[in-house]
N, C-alpha and C positions, 0 to 999 in steps of 0.2 A: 144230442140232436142228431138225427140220423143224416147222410149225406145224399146232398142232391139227386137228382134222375139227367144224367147230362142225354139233351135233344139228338145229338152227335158225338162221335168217338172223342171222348179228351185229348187235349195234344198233345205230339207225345215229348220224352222224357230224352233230352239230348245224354251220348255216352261221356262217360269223364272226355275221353277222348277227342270229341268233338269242343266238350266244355272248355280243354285247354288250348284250343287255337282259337277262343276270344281273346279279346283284350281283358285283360286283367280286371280293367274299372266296370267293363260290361261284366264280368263271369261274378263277378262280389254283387251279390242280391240286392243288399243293404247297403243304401248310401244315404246320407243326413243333408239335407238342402233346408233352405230357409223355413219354407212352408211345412217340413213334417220328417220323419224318417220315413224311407220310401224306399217300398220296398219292389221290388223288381225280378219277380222272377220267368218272366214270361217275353221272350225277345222274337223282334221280326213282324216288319208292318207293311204290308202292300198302298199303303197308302200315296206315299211320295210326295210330300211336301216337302219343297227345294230346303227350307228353313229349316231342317227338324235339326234337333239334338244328337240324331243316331248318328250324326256324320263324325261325331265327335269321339264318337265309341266303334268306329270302322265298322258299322253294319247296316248303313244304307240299305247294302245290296239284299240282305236279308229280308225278301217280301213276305215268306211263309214265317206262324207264329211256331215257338215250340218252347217248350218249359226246360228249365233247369233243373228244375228239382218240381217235386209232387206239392203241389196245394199245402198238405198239412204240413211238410217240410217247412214249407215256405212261413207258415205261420209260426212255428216252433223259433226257425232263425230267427224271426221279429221281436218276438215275445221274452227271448231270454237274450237279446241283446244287448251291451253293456250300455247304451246310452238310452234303453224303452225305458220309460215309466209309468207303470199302470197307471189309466184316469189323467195320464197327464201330458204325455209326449202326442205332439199329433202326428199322423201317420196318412202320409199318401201310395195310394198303387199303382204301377206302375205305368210312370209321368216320364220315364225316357225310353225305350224301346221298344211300345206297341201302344195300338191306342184299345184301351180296357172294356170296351162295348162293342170290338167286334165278334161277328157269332158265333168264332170257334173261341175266342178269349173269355167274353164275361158269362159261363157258366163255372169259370174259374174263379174269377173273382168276386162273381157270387156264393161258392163253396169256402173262397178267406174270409167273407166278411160274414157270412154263418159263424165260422170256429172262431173268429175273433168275438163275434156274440156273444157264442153261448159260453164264454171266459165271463160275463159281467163287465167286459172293457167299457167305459164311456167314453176312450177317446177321440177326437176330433179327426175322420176319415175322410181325406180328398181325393174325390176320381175324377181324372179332366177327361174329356173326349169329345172328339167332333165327328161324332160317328150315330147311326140313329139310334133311338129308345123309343122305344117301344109302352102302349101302357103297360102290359104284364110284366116288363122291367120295373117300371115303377113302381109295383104290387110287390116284388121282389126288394124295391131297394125299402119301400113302407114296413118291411115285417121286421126288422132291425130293430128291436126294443130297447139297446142297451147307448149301442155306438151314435156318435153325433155324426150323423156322414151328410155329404155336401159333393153333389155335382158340378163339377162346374162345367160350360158349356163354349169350349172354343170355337167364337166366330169373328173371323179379318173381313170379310165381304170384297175379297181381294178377286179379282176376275181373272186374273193371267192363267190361264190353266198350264203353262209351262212353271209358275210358281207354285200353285196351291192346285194341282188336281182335283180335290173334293170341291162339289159347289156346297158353297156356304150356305145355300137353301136347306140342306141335310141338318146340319148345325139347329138353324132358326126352328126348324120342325121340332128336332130333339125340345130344343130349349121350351116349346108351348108347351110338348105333350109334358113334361119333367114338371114346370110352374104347376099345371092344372092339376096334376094326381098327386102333389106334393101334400104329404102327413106330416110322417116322422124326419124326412129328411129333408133339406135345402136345395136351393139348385142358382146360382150365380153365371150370369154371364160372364165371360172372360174373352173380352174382347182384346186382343192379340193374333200378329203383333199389326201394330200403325206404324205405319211405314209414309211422312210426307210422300207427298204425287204420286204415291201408288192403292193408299185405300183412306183417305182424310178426307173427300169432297165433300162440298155440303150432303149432298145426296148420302153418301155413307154415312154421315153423320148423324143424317137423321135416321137412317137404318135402324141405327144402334141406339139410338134414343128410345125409337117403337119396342124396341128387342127388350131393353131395360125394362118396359112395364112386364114383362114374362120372366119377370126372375128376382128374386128375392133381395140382390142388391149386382151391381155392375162394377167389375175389376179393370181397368186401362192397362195397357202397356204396350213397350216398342218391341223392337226386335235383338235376336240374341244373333251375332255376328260376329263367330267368330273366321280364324284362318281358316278352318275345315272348310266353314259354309263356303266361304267367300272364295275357297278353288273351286269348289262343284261349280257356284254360279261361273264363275269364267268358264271352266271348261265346258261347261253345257251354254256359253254364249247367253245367260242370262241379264239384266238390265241390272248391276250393282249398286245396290242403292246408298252406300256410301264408302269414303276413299277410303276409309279407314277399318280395322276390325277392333274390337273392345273385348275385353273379360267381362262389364256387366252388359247389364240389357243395354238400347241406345232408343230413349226417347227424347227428341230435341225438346228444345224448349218452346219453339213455335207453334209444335205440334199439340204440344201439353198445352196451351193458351187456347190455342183454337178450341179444341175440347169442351176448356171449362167458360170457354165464353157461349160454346151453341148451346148447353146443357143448363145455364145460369140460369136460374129462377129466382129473383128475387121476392116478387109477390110469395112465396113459401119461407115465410121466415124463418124458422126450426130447421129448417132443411135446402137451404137456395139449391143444390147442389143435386136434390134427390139422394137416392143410395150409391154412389159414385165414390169410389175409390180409387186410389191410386196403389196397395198393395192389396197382395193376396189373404194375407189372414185379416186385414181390416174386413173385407168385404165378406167372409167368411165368419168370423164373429160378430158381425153386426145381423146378417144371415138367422144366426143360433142367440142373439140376444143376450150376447156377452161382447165382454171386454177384449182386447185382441190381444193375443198370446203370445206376440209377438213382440211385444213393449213399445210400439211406434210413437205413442203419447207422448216420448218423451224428442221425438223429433217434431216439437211444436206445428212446424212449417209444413210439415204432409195430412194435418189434422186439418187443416183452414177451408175443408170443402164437407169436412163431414157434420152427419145430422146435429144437432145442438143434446140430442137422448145420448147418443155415443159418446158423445165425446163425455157427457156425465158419469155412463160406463166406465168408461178406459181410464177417468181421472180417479177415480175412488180404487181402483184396481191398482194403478200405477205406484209402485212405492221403490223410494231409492233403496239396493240392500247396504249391507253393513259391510264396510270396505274389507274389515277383518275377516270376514264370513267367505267373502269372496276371491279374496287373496288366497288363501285355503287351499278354497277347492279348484282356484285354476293351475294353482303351483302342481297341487295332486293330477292334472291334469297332461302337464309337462309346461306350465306359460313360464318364460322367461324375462327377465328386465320387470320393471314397476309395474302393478294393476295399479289403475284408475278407476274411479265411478264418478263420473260427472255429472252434470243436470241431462244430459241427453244417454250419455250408455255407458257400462264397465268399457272400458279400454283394457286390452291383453298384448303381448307380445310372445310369440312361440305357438301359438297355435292357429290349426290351422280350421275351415269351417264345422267338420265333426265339434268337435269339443265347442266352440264360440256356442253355435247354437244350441248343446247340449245346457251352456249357463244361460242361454238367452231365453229357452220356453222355461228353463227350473224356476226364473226368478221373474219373466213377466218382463226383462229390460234387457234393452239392446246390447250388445255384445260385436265389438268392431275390435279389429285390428289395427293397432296403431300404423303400421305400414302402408293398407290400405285403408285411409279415410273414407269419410262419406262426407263429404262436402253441402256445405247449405245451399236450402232446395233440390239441391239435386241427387239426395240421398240417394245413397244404391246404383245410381246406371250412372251408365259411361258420359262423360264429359262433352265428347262428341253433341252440340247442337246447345252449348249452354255456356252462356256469361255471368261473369261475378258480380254482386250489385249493382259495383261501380265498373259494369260494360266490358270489363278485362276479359278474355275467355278464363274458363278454369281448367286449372292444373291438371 
């Protein structure tokens, strides 16, 4: 397949030299996160959203995009990395240090997902951005014959323009025009992050409801806060929205209730809930009309809002593996101490996210670290805004 005609000069190619006064986590393309292996070769976003992940990676300040390495590089690293597996590992682009649709960026990331094409890949491709598209983008994302690829559409409806410079109007346009010209591909709202008394009002609420009917299925979640964010917001005198910082997400429990009480449909029996999710690949395989690759099925308690077709999905899909099987291949791994496989997920000790999730999309089942639990209901995010049956806060 021949390569692109780019509208404007490509970005250009930072020198080693430059490359080695990143931070290490930012200079490594390839990092493995829950939703896909993702791949990252394109840093630097003018955007400024106080929340972003870049702070994490020292590159805030980094408003201009530029590459690390060439497009096909970038595919090449992907493609024979030890943890890819054809047809099967899903694959996001770049979901921490630019966002993928703006107009010097996604003629790039439309030349990846060309050469990832024309490979025969059918894996599962996630681009997030709250940036516009355009229909001829869409014409662009439709010609993908091989790959499952899935837009998703970040909108908070958060007003502060000292928190969220983009107006979220940008967002909500993207999200029609992506629903209406959608073929081959998907398009999921991703409504993040909810933040109590800053973007939860009825009014927002119902935003997000309208928005949901333009998109193939609707993703929730809070906010990611960590120490990084939480010095910028101070120092730039922002309104902290909580005492604390967490390693995972921080959706209270309040906030989650409110949610699924304005969005309840009962009269909809098969589906009280609509397409409403609480994770990222749920709402993404439900999307693409599979089972979610993720193994959440076996975290009963995150299932109880979805369609009554899904969850028939994810149950026939779902199967415990063979403890022996799995023991294996996490020792080969480096896990140390006893594997587990429970009714909810293998249990490991010694490793760290790479490898968990490299067993967690192989086999379809969750994959936790005994160190760090995931606690009932409140799987995956931080503890902050959430009590134990019996009202205790959790650990």
């Amino acid at each position: 397949m021949s390569a692109p005609t780019f509208h404007r000069r490509p970005l250009p190619i930072l020198t080693p030299a430059k490359i080695g006064e990143l931070k290490p986590s930012l200079a490594d393309v390839i990092e493995y996160r829950k939703s896909g292996l993702s791949l990252n070769w394109i840093v630097g976003c003018p955007l400024e959203c106080s929340y972003c992940v870049r702070h994490l990676f020292d590159n805030f300040g980094m408003k201009v995009p530029r590459r690390l390495m060439s497009d096909e590089e970038a595919v090449a690293a992907l493609v024979t990395h030890p943890y890819f597996r054809p047809h099967k590992t899903p694959i996001q682009l770049l979901n921490r240090a630019t966002d993928p649709m703006l107009p010097a960026v996604k003629p790039h990331v439309f030349n990846v997902l060309r050469h990832l094409d024309a490979q025969g890949l059918t894996n599962h491709v996630l681009i997030i951005t709250r940036w516009r598209v355009e229909p001829d983008d869409c014409a662009t994302l439709n010609s993908f014959k091989n790959l499952r690829l899935t837009v998703l559409v970040t909108h908070s409806g958060i007003g502060n323009a000292e928190i969220e410079p983009v107006d979220s109007n940008i967002a909500a346009t993207s999200l029609r025009t992506l629903f209406e010209h959608a073929e081959r591909y998907r398009t999921v709202l991703y409504w993040r992050p909810i933040v109590p008394g800053l973007n939860d009002s009825d009014a927002h609420l119902e935003r997000a409801r309208e928005l949901s009917t333009h998109a193939h299925a609707t993703v929730f979640t809070g906010l990611f806060f960590r120490e990084e964010i939480a010095s910028y917001y101070a120092a730039h005198g922002l309104p902290v929205p909580y005492d604390d910082t967490a390693r995972r997400k921080i959706m209270p429990e309040v906030a989650e209730r409110r949610i699924l009480d304005f969005f309840h449909r009962p009269e909809n029996t098969s589906a009280p809930w609509g397409a409403l999710f609480r994770k990222t690949s749920c709402g993404v395989a439900y999307a693409h009309g599979e089972a979610d690759y993720n193994g959440h099925y076996g975290i009963r308690e995150l299932c109880n809002i979805c369609p009554e077709d899904q969850l028939r999905l994810c149950r026939r899909a779902w199967v415990k593996p063979d403890l022996a099987e799995v023991a294996e291949e996490a020792r080969a791994l480096g896990a140390t101490g006893p594997v587990e496989v429970d009714e909810r997920a293998i249990i490991v000790e010694g490793l760290d996210e790479p490898p968990r999730y490299y067993l967690q999309h192989g086999y379809g089942y969750q994959c936790h670290d005994r160190a760090k639990p995931h606690h009932y209901r409140q799987h995956g995010r931080a503890p902050i805004g959430w009590k134990a049956e019996n009202g205790t806060p959790t650990p």
